[in-house]
OpenMM code with the backbone's topology and positions (N, CA, C; nanometers):
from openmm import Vec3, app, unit

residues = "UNK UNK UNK UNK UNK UNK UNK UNK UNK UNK UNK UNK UNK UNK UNK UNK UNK UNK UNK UNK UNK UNK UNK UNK UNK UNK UNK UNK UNK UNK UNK UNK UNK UNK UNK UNK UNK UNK UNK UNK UNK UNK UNK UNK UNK UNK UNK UNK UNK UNK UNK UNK UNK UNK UNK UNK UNK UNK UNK UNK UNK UNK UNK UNK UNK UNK UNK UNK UNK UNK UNK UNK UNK UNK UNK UNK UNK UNK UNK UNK UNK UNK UNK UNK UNK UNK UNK UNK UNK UNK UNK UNK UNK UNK UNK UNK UNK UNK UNK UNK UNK UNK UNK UNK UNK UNK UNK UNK UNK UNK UNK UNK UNK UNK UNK UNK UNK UNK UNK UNK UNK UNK UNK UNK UNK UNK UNK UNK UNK UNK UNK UNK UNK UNK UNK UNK UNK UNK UNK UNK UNK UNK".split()
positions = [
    Vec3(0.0841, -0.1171, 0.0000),
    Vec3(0.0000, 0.0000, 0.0000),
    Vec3(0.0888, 0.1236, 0.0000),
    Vec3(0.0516, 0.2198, -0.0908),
    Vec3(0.1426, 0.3131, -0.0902),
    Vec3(0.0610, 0.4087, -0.0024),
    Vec3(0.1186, 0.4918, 0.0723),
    Vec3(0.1139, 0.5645, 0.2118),
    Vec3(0.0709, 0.7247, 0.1732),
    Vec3(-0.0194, 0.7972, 0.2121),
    Vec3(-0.0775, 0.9488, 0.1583),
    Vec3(0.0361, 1.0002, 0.2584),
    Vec3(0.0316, 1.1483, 0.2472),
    Vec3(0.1256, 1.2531, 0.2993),
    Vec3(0.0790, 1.2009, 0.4448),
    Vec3(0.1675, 1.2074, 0.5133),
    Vec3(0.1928, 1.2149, 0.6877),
    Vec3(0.0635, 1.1104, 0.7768),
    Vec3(0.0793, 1.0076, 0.6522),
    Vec3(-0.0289, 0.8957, 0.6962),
    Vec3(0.0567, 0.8109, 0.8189),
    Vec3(-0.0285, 0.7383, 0.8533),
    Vec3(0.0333, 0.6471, 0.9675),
    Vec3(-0.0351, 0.5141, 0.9994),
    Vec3(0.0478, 0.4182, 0.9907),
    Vec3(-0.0688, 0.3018, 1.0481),
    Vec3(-0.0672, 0.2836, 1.1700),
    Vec3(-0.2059, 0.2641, 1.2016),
    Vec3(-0.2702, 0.2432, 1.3725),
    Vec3(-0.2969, 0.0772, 1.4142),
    Vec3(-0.3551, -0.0017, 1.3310),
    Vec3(-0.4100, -0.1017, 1.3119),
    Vec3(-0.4169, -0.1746, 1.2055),
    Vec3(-0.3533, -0.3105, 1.2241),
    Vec3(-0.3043, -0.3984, 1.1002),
    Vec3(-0.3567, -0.5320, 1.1384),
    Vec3(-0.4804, -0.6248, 1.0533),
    Vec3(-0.5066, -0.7580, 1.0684),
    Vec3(-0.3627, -0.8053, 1.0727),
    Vec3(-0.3591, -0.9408, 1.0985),
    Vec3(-0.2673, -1.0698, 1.1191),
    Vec3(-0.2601, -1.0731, 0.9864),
    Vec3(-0.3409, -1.0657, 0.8537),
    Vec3(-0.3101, -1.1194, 0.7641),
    Vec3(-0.3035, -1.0157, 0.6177),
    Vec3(-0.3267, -0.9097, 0.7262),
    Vec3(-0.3019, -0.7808, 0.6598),
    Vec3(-0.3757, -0.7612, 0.5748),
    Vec3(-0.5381, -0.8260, 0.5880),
    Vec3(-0.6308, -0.7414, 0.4446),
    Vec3(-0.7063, -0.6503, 0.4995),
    Vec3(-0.7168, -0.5968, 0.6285),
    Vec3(-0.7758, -0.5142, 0.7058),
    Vec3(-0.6252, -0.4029, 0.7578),
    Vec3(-0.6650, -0.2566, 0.7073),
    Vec3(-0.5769, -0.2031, 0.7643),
    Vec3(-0.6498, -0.0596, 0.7835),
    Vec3(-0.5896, 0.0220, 0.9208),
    Vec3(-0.6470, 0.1156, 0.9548),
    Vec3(-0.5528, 0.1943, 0.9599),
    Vec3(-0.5483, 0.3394, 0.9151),
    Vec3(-0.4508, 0.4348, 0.9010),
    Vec3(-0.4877, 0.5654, 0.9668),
    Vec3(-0.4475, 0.6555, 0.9885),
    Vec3(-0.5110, 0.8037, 1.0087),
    Vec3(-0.5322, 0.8758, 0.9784),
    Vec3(-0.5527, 0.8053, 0.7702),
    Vec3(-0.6160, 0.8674, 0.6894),
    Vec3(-0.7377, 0.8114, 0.6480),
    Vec3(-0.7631, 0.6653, 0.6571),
    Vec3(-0.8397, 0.5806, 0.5759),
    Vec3(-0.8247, 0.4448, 0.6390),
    Vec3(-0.9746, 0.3765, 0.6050),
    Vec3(-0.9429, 0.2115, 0.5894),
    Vec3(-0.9504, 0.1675, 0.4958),
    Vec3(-0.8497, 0.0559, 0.5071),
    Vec3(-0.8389, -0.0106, 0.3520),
    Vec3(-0.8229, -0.1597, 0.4175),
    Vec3(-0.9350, -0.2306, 0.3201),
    Vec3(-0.9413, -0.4257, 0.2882),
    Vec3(-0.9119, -0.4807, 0.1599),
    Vec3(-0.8210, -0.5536, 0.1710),
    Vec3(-0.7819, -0.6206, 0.0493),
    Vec3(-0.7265, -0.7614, 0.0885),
    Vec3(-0.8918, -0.8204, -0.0098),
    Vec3(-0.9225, -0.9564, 0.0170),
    Vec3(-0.8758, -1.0066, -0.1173),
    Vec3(-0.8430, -1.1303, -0.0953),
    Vec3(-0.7617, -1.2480, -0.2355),
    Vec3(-0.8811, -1.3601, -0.1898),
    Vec3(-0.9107, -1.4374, -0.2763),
    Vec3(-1.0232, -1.5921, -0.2644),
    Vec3(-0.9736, -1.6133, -0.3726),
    Vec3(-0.8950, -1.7470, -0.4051),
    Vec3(-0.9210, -1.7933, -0.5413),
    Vec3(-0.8115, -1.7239, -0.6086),
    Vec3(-0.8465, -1.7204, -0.7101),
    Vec3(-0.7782, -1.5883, -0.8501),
    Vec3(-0.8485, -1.4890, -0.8405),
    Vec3(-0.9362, -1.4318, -0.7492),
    Vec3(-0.9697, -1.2918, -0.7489),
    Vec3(-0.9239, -1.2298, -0.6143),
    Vec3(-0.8741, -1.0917, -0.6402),
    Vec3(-0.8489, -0.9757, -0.5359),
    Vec3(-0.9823, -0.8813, -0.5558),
    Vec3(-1.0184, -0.8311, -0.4344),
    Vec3(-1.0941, -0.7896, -0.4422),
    Vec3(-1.0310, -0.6021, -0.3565),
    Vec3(-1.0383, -0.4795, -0.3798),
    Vec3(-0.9570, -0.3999, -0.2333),
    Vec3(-1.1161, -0.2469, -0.2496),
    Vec3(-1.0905, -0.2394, -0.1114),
    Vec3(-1.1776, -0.1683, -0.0896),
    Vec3(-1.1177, -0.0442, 0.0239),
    Vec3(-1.1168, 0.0583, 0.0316),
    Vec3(-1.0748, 0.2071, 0.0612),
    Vec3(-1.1933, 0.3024, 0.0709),
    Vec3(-1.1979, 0.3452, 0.2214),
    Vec3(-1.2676, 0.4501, 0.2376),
    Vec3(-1.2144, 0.5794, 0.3298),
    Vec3(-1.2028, 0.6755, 0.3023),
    Vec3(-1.1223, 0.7848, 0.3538),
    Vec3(-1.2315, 0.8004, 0.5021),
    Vec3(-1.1112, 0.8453, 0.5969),
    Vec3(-1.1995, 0.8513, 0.7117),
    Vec3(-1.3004, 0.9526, 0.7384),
    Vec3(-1.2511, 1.0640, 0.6475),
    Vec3(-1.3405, 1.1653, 0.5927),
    Vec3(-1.5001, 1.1448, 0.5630),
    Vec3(-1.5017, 1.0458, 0.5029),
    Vec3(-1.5972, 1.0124, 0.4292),
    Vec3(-1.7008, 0.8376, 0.4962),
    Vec3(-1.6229, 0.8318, 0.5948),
    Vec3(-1.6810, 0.7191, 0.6872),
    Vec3(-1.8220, 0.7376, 0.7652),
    Vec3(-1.9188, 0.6519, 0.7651),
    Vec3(-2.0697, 0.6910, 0.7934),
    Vec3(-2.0594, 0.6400, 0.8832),
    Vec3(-2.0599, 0.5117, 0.9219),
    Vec3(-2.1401, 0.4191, 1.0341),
    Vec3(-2.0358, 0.2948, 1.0455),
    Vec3(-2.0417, 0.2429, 1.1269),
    Vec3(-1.9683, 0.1403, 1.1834),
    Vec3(-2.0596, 0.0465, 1.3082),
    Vec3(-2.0949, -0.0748, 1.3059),
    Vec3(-2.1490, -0.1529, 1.3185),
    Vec3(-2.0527, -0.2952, 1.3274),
    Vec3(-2.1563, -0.3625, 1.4555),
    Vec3(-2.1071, -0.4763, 1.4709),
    Vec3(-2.3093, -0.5712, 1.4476),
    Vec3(-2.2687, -0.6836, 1.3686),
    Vec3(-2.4324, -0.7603, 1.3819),
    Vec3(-2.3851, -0.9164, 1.3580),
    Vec3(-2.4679, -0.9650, 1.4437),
    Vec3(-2.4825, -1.1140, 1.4090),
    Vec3(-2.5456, -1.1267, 1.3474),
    Vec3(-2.4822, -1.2346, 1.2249),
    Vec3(-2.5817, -1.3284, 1.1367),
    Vec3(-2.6201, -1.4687, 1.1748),
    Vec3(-2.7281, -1.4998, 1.1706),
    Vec3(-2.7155, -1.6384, 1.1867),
    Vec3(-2.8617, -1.6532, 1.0893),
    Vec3(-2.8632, -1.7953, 1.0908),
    Vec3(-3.0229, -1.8550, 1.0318),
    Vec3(-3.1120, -1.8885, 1.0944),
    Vec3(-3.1514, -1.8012, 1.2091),
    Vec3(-3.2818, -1.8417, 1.2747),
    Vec3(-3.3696, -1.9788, 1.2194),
    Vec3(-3.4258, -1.9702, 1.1001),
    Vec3(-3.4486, -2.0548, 1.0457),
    Vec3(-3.4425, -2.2056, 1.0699),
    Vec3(-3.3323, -2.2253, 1.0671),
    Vec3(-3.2442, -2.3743, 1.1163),
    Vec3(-3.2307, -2.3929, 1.2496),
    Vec3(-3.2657, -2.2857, 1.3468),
    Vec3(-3.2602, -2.3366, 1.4987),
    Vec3(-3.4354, -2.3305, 1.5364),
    Vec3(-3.5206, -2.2621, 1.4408),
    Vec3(-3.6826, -2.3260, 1.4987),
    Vec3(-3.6886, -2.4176, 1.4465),
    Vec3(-3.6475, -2.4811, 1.2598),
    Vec3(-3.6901, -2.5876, 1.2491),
    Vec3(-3.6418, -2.6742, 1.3558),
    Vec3(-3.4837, -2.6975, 1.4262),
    Vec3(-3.4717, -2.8121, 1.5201),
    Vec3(-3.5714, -2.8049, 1.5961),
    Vec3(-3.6053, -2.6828, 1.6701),
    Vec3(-3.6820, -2.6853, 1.7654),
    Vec3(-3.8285, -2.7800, 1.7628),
    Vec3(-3.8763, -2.7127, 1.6553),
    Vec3(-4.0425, -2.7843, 1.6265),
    Vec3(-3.9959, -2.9109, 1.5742),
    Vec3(-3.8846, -2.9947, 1.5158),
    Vec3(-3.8030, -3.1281, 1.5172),
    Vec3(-3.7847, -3.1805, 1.6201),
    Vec3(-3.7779, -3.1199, 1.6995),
    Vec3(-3.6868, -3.2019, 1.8664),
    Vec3(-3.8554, -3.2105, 1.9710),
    Vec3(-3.9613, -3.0902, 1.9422),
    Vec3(-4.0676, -3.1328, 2.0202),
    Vec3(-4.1670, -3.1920, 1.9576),
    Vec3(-4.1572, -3.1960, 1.7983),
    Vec3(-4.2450, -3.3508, 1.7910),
    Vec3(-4.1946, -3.4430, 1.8150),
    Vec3(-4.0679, -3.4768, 1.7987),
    Vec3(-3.9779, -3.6115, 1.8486),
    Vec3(-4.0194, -3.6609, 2.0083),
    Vec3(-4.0465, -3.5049, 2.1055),
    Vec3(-4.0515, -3.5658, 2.1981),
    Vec3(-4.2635, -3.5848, 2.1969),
    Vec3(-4.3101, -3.5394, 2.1174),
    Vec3(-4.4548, -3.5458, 2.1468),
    Vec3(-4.5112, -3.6823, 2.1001),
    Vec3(-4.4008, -3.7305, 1.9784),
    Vec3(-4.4790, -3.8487, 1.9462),
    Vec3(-4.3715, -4.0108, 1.9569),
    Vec3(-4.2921, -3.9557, 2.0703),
    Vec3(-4.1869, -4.0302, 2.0956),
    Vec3(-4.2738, -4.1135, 2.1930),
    Vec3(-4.2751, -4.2874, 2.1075),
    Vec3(-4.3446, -4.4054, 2.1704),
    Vec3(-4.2167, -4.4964, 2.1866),
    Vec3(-4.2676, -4.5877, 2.2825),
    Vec3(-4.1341, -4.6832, 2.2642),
    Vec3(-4.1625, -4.7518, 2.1560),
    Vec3(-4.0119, -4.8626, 2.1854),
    Vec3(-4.0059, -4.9168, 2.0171),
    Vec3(-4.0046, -4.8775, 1.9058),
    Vec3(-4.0217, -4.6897, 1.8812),
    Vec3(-4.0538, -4.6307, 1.7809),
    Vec3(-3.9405, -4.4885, 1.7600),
    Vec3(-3.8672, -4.5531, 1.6350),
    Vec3(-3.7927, -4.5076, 1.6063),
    Vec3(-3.7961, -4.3000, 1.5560),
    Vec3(-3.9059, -4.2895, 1.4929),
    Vec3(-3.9637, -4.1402, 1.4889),
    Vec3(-3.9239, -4.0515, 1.5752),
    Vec3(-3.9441, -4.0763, 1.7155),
    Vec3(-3.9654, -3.9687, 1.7705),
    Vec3(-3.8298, -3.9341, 1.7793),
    Vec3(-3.7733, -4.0467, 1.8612),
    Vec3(-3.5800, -4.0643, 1.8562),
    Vec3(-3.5145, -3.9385, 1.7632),
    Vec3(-3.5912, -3.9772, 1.5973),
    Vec3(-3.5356, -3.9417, 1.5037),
    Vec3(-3.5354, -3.8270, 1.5027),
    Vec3(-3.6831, -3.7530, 1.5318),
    Vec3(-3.7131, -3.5756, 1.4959),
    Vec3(-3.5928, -3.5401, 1.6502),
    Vec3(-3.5881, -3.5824, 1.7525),
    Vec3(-3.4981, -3.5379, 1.8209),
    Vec3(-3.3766, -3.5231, 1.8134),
    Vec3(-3.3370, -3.6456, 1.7631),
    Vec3(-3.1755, -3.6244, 1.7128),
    Vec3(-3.1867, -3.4955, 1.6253),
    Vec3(-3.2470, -3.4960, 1.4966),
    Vec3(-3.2116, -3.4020, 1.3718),
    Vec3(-3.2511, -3.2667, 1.4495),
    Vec3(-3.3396, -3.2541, 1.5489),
    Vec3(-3.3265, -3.1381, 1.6244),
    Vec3(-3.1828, -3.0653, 1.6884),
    Vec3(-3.1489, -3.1916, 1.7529),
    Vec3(-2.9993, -3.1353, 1.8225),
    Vec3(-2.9018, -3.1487, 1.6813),
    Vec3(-2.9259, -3.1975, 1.5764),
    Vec3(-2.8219, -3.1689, 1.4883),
    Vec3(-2.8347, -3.0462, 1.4125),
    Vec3(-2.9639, -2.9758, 1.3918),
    Vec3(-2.9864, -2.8582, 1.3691),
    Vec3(-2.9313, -2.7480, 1.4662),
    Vec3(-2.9466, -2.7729, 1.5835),
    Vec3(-2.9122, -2.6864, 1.6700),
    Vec3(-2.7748, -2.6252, 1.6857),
    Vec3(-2.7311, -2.7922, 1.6627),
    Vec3(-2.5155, -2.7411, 1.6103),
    Vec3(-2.5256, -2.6795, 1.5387),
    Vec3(-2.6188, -2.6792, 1.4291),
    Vec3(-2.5301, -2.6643, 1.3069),
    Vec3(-2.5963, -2.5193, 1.3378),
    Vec3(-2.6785, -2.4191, 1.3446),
    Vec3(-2.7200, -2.2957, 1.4276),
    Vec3(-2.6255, -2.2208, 1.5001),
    Vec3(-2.5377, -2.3101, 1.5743),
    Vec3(-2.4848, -2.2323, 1.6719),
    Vec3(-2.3419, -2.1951, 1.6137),
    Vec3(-2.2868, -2.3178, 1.5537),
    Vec3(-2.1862, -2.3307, 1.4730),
    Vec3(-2.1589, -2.2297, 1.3498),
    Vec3(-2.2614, -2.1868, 1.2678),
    Vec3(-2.2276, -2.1228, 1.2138),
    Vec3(-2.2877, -1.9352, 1.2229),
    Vec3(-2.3471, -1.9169, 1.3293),
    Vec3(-2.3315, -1.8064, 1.3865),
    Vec3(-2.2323, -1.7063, 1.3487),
    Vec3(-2.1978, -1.6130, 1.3434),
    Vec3(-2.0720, -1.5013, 1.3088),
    Vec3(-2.0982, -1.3769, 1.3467),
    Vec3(-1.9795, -1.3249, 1.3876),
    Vec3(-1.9917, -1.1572, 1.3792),
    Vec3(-1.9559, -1.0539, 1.2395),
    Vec3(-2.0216, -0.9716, 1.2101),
    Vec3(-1.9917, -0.8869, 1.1083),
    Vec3(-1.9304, -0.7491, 1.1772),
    Vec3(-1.8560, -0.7077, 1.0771),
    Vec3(-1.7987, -0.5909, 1.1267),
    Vec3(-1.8473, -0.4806, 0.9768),
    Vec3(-1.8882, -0.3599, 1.0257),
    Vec3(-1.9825, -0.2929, 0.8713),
    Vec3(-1.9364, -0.1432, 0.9187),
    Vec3(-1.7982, -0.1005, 0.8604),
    Vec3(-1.7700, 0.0142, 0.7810),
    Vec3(-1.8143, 0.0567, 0.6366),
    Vec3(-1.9363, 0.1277, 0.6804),
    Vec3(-1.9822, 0.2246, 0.5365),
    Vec3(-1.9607, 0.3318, 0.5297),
    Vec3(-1.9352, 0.3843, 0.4028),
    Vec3(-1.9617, 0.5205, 0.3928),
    Vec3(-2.0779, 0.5265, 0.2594),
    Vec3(-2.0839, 0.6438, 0.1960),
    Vec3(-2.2254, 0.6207, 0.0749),
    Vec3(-2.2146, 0.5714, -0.0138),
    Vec3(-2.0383, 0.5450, -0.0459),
    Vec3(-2.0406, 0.4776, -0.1812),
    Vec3(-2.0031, 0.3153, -0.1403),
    Vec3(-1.9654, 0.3086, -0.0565),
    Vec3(-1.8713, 0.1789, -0.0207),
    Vec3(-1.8877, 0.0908, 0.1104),
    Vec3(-1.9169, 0.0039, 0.1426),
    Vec3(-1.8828, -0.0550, 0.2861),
    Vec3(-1.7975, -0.1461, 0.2593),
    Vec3(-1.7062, -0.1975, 0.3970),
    Vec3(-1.6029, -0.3141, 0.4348),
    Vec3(-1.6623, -0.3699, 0.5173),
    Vec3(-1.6470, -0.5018, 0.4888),
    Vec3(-1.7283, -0.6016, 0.5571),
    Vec3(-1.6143, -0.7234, 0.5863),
    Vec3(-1.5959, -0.7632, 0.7699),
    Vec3(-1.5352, -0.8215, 0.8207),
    Vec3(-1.5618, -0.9089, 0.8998),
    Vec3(-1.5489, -1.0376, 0.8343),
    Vec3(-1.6098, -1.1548, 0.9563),
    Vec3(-1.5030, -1.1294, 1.0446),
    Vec3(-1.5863, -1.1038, 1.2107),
    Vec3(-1.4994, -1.1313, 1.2769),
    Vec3(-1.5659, -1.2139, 1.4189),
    Vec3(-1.6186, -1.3591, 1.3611),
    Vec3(-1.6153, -1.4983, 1.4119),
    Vec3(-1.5046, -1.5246, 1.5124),
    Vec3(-1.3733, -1.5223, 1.4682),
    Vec3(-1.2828, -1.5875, 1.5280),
    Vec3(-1.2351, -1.5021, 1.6583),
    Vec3(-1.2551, -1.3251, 1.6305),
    Vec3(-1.2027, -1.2719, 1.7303),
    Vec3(-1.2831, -1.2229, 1.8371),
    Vec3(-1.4443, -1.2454, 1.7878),
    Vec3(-1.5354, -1.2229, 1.9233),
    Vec3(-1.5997, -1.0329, 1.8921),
    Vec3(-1.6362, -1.0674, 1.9865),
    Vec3(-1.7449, -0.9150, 2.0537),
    Vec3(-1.6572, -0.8702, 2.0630),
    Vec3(-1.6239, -0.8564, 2.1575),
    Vec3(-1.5091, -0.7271, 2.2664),
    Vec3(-1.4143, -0.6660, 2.1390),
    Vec3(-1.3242, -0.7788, 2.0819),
    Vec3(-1.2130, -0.7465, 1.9940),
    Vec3(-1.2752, -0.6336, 1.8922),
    Vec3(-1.4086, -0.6633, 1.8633),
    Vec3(-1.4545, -0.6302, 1.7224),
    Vec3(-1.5297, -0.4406, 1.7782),
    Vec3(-1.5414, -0.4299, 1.9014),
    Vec3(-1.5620, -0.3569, 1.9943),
    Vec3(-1.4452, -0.2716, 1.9566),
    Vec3(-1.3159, -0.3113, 2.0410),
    Vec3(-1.2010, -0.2627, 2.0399),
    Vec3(-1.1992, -0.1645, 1.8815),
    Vec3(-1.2053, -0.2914, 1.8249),
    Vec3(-1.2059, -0.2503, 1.6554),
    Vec3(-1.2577, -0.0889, 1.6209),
    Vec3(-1.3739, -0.0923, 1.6407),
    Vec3(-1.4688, -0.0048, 1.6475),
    Vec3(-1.3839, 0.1038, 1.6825),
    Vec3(-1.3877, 0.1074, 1.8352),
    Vec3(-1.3368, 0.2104, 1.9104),
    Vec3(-1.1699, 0.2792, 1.8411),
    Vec3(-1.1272, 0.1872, 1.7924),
    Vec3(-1.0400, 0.2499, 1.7366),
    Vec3(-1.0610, 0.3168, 1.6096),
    Vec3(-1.1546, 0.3013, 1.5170),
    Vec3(-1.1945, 0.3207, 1.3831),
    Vec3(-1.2165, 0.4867, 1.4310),
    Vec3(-1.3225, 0.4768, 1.5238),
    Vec3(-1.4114, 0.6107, 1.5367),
    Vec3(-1.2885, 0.6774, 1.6135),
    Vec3(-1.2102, 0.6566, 1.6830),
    Vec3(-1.0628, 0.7376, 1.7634),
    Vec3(-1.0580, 0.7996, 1.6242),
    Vec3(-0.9595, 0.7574, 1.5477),
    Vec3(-0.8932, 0.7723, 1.4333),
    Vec3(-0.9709, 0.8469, 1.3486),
    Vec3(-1.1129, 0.8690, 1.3141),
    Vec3(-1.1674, 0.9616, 1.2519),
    Vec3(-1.1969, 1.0972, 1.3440),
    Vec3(-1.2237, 1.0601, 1.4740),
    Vec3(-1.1928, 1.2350, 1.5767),
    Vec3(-1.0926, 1.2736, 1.5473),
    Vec3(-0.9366, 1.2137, 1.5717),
    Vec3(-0.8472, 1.2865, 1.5601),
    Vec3(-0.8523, 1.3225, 1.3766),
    Vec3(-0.8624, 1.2417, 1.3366),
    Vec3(-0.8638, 1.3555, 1.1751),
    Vec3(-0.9192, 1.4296, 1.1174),
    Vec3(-1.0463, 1.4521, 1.2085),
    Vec3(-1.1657, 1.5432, 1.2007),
    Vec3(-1.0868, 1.6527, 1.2771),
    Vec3(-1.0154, 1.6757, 1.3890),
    Vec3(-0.9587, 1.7576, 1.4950),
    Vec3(-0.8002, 1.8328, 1.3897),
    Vec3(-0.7532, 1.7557, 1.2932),
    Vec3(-0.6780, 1.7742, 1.2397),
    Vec3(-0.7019, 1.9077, 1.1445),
    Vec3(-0.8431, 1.8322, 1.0776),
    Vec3(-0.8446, 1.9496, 1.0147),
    Vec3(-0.9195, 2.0970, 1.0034),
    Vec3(-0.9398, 2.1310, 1.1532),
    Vec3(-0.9645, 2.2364, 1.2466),
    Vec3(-0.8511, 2.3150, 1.1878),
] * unit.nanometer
topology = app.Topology()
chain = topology.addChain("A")
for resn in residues:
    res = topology.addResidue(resn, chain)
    for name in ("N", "CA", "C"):
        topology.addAtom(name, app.Element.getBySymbol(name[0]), res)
């Protein structure tokens, strides 16, 4: 990344496609054979957001799965067993793929950051540093 006048980096992912400067953020993601890079001046930064995604979906179906299992769970009878199991296997699979998003927009652009692996708080931290870094460059150019 080439560096604007009297820029500075504050904050650098582990794998360096997330980077925060005290001019701008910039993501630059690789998948595959495609790069993808995305840059938004802090100037021009709207909103910043943390949201869980998940599929609701897949944790009522276990649910209404796991209480007919138990409503029509007879002995000898393999059914009910069954809607219960695929209940608790829905339920993993619900919880399991759960995630955090991280959502820097501005009007033309947002960066979007799973951040699954590093939790609430971190993605918090995150935040708090994003919005630091746009006061002081807002204060800068007083």
């Amino acid at each position: 990344m080439k560096m604007l006048e009297n820029e500075k980096i504050i904050l650098e992912s582990d794998t360096k496609e997330f980077i925060l400067t005290t001019c701008r953020v910039r993501q630059e993601i690789k998948t595959g054979g495609n790069k993808q890079l995305k840059s938004i001046l802090l100037e021009e930064l709207d909103s910043c957001s943390i949201k869980y995604k998940s599929r609701l979906s897949i944790l009522i179906l276990g649910i209404v799965l796991a209480l007919l299992g138990l409503v029509f769970n007879k002995p000898l009878d393999g059914a009910g067993i069954t809607g219960i199991f695929i209940g608790i296997i829905l339920g993993a699979i619900y919880y399991f793929t759960r995630s955090i998003v991280i959502y820097l927009s501005s009007k033309k652009e947002a960066i979007t950051i799973n951040a699954k692996s590093v939790g609430f708080e971190k993605s918090k931290e995150l935040i708090d540093s994003v919005e630091e870094a746009k006061n002081n460059r807002y204060h800068l150019k007083k």
